[in-house]
N, C-alpha and C positions, 0 to 999 in steps of 0.2 A: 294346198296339197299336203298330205299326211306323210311325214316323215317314215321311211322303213328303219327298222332297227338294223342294223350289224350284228349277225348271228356268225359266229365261226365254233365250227363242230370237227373237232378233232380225229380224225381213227382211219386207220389203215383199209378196213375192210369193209365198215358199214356205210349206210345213212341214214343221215336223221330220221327219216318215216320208218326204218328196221330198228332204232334205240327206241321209237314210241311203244312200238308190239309188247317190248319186255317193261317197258318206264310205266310208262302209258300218263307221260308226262305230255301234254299237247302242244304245246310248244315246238314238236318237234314235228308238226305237223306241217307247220308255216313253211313256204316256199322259198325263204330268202336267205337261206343257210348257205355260210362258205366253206366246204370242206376242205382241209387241208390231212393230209395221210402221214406225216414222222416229222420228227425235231426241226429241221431245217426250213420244211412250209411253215413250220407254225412262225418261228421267228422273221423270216422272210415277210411273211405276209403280213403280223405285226410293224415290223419295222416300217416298212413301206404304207399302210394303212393307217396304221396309231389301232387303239384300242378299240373293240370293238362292246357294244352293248353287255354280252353277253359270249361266255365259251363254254364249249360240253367236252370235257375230256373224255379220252379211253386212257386206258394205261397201260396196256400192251400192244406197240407198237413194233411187232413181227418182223418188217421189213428193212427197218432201219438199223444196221450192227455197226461197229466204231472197235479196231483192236484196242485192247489197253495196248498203254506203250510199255509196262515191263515183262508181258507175256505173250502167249499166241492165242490167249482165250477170248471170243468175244461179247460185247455187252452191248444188249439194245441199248436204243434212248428212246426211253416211255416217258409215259404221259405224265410222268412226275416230274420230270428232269425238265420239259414246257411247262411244269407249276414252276418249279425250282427259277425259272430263266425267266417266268412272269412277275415272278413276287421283285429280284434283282432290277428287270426293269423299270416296277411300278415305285420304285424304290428309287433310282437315277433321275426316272421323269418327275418324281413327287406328284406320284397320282394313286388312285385309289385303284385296288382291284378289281375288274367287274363284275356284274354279276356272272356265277357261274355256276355247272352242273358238272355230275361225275357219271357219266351214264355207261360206265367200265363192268364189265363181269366179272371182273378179278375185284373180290371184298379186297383183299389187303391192300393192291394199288389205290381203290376205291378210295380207300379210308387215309392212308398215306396221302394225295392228293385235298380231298378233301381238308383234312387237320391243317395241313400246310399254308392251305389258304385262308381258313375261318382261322385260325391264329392272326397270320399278318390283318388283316382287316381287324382284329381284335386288338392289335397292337395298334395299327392306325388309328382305330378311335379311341 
């Protein structure tokens, strides 16, 4: 029997078959996607699962706000801050980071995400 891969797809509002329309990456077609929507699924579901194949961030994660503690302003936790927390962990467990996509609107989170990550794997090997 054919192993399924582990797909976990990131983002508050989409899924995967709506990041295909604008990607038109196919991948995102496959039925075995586990979405999780801000900060807290993502690590939750890591920790408890271990790493999965493959992850497709967004980087604006709307729903999720955190006050700073020296102000009353508040600040999401986007999809950089699950790179920031993946690279940390891949880093504790001495593992490699998986393969992954940025399938975010936002170029600058985009690209922030993305660097972060092809860095460390750049660093790892």
């Amino acid at each position: 029997m054919k192993k399924t891969k582990r797909l976990l797809f990131l983002d508050d509002v989409r899924f995967p078959v709506e990041a295909y329309h604008y990607t038109r990456q196919d991948f995102f077609l496959r039925g075995d996607w586990h979405i999780v929507q801000n900060y807290d699924q993502f690590v939750s579901w890591i920790r408890k699962k271990g790493l999965p194949e493959m992850i497709s961030f967004d980087h604006d994660l709307a729903d999720e706000h955190d006050p700073k503690a020296d102000t009353q302003e508040w600040v999401e936790k986007t999809g950089y801050e699950c790179a920031k927390w993946l690279v940390a962990y891949c880093l504790d467990q001495h593992m490699d980071i998986p393969e992954f996509y940025c399938h975010s609107m936002n170029p600058v989170g985009k690209k922030n995400i993305t660097s972060l990550l092809n860095n460390f794997k750049a660093i790892k090997n």
